[in-house]
C-alpha positions in Angstrom: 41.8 50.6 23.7 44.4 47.9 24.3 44.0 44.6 25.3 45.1 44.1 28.7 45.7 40.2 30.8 43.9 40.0 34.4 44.0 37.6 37.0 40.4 36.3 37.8 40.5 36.7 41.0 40.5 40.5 40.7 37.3 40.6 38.7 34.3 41.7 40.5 31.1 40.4 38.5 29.2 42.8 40.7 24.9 43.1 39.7 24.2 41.5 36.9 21.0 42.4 35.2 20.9 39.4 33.5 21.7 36.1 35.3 24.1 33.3 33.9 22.9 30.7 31.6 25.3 27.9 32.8 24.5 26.0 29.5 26.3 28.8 27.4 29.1 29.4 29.5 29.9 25.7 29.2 29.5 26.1 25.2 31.9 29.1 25.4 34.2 27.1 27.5 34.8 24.5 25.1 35.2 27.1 22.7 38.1 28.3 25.0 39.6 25.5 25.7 40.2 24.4 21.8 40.8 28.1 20.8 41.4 30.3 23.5 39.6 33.7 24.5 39.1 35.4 21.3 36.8 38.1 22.4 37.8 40.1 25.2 35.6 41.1 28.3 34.8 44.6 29.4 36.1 45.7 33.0 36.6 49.2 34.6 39.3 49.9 37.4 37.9 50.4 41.5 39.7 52.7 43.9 40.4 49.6 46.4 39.3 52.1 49.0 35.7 51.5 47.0 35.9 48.1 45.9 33.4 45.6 48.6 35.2 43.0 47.6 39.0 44.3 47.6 39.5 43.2 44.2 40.6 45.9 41.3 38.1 45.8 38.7 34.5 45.0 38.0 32.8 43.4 35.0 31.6 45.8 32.7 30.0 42.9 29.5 30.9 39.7 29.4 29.2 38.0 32.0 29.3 34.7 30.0 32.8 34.9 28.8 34.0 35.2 32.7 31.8 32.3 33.8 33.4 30.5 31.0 37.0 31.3 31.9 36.4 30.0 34.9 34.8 26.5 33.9 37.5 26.1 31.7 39.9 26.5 34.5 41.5 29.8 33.2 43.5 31.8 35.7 43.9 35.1 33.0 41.6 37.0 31.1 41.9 39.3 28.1 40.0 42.5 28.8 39.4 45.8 27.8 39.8 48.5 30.7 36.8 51.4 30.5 37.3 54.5 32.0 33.6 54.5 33.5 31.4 55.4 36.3 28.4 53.6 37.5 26.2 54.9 35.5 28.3 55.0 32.5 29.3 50.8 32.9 25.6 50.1 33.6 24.7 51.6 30.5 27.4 49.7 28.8 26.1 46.0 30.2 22.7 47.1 29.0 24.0 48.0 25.6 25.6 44.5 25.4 22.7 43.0 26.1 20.1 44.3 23.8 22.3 43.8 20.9 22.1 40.1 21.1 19.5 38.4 19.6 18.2 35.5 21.9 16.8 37.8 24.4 12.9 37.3 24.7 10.4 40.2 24.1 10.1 40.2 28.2 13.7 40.4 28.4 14.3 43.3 26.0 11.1 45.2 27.5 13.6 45.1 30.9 16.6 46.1 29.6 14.8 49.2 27.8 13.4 50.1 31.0 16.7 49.8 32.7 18.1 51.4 30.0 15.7 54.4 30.3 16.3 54.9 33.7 20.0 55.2 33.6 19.9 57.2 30.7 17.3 59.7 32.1 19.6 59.8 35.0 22.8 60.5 32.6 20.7 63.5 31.0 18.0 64.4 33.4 17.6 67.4 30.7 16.1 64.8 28.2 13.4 63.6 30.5 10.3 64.3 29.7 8.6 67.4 32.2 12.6 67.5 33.5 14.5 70.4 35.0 13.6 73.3 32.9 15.0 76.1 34.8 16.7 78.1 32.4 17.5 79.0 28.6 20.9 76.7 29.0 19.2 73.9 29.7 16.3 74.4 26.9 19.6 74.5 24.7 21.3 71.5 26.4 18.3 69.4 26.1 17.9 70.3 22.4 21.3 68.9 21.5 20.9 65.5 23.4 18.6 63.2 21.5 15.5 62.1 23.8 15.6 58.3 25.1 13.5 56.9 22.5 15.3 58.5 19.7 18.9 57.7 20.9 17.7 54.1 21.8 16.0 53.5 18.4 19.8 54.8 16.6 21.6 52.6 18.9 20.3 49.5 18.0 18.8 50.2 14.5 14.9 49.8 15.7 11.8 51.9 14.9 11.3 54.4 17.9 7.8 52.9 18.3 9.0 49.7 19.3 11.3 50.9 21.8 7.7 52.9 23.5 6.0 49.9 23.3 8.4 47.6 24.7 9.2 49.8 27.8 5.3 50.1 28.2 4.7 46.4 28.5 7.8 46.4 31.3 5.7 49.1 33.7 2.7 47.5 33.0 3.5 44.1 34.0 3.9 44.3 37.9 8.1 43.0 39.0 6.3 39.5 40.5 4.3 39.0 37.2 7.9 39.4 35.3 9.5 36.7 37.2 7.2 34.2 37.7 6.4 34.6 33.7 10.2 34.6 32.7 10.5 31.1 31.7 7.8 30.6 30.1 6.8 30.7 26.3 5.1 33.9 27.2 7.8 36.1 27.9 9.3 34.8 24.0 5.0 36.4 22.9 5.4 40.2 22.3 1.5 40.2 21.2 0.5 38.2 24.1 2.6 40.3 26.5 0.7 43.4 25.3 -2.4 41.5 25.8 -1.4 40.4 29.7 -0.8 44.2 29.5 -4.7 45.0 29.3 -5.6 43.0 32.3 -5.0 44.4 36.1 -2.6 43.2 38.1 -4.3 41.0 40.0 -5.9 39.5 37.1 -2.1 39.4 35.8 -1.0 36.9 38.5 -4.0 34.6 38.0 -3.0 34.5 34.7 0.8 34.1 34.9 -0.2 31.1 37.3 -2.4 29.3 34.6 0.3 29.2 32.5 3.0 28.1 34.7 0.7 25.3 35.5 -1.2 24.5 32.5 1.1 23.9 29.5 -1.7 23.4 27.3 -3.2 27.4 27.4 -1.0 28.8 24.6 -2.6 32.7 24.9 -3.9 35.0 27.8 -7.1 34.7 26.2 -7.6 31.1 26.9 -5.8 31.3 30.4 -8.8 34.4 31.1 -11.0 31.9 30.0 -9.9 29.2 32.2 -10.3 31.4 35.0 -13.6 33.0 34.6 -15.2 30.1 33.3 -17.9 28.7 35.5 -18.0 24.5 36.2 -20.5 22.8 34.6 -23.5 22.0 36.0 -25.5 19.0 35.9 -28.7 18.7 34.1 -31.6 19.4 35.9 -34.1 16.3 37.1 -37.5 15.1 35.7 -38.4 16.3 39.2 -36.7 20.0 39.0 -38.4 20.3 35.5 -41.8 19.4 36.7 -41.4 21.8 39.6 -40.1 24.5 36.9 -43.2 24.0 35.1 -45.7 24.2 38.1 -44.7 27.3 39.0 -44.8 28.9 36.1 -48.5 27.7 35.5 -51.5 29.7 36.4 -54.2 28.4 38.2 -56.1 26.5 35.5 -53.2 25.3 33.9 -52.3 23.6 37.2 -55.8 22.0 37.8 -55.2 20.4 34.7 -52.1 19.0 35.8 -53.6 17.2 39.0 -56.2 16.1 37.2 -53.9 14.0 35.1 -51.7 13.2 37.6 -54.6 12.2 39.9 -56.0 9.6 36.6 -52.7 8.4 36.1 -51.9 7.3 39.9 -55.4 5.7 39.9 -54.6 3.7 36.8 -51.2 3.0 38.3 -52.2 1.9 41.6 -55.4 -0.2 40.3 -52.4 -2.6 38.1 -50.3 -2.6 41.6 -53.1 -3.8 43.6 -53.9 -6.7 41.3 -50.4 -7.7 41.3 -50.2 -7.8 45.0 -50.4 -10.9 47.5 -53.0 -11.0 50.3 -50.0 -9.9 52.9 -48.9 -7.2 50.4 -52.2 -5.8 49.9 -52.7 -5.9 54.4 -49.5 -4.3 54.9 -50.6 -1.4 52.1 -54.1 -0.9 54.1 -52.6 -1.0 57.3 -49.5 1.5 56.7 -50.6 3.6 54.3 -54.7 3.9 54.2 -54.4 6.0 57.0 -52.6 8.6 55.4 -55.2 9.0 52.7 -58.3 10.1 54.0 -61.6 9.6 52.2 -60.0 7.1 50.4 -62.5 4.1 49.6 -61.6 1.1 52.1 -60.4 -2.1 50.5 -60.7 -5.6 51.5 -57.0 -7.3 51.2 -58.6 -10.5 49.9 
């Protein structure tokens, strides 16, 4: 392919699958502006009659490297023109993307799904339980490698970990994904597969705890956070004593008046002799009443 120079203003970014990380693009700037582009972007020509934005090519990779361009205040990019359709560029962007190394576990899981998708839908004949309808396709489908396998080739990974990863993306519902993106979860392939295990709903509880509690550092102390019950407070010398009564029997609990019943006595003969003659008339007139069969006695 040869390297072609095109105005900016007739790149279309279009739908990115991965959003712009201003920080880079500012880092790639400076790169530009001391060195100039070195690596070219990745574009594909639009029928103007197609184009929604009238311009005459969309971005195929190089998301960063256009953002860049523009900081630096470039009016010309070096690009390479792909002869492409939709399907075809998307796969491309994708391809781009899981090649780089600073994508989190959660981030890979997506593009693998994405990746999946269009690829199923380039060669419907690989999907698993697809059209089976006659002995070309059998043939067709024998000579395309399945998702997995192509994938794993690709990008030099271990089939297995392409499953797995695309497994954790359908299992995690698309509001769990976003809310979890920036967080140190989404960087935890082990504590993705275990926010895997839990339902959804379970997920979002979850995925809240540790967007608001930066101390929980696994799912399976934000699960604990959640499910654990608060504390509560020590029972009373008066909730013990009632514990106790009623699990007593009858002669158990006769035994326990008749101590209370010697204790009070005791109590109440050291409280009498330490009251005054108006303490002692007030007791007799406010409370002897309430105690019948009690023996009278004289307040003096």
């Amino acid at each position: 392919m040869n390297v072609v120079e095109i105005p900016l203003e007739e790149i279309d970014e279009g739908d990115r699958l991965r959003s712009i990380d201003e920080d880079y693009a500012r880092l790639i700037a400076a790169s530009i502006e001391e060195e100039g582009q070195r690596t070219p972007i990745e574009v594909r020509k639009v029928p103007h009659k197609l184009s929604k934005t009238g311009r005459r090519y969309v971005l195929i990779a190089g998301g960063h490297r256009l953002r860049a361009l523009q900081i630096a205040g470039q009016e010309l990019a070096l690009a390479f023109i792909r002869d492409v359709d939709d399907l075809q560029a998307k796969l491309l962007e994708i391809d781009e993307n899981l090649v780089r190394r600073e994508l989190s576990a959660l981030d890979r899981a997506t593009f693998l799904a994405e990746r999946q998708a269009v690829y199923e839908e380039l060669h419907p004949e690989t999907r698993k339980g697809g059209d089976r309808k006659s002995d070309q396709n059998d043939k067709i489908g024998a000579l395309i490698a399945s998702f997995t396998e192509a994938t794993a080739e690709r990008l030099g990974v271990a089939p297995r970990s392409i499953q797995r990863a695309v497994a954790r993306h359908k299992a995690i519902p698309a509001d769990v994904r976003l809310s979890i993106s920036s967080t140190w979860l989404a960087d935890s392939g082990a504590q993705l597969d275990a926010l895997v295990r839990l339902a959804p709903d379970m997920q979002r509880k979850v995925a809240d705890v540790i967007r608001t509690m930066p101390g929980v550092r696994s799912v399976a102390d934000a699960v604990r956070e959640i499910t654990r019950a608060p504390k509560s407070a020590p029972p009373s010398d008066v909730e013990k004593f009632m514990t106790l009564w009623r699990k007593a029997g009858s002669a158990s609990r006769g035994k326990i008046l008749r101590y209370v019943l010697d204790a009070v006595v005791e109590d109440w003969d050291v409280l009498w002799e330490e009251m005054d003659t108006g303490e002692r008339a007030r007791v007799l007139e406010v409370i002897q009443p309430e105690l019948p069969g009690a023996v009278a006695r004289e307040a003096a």
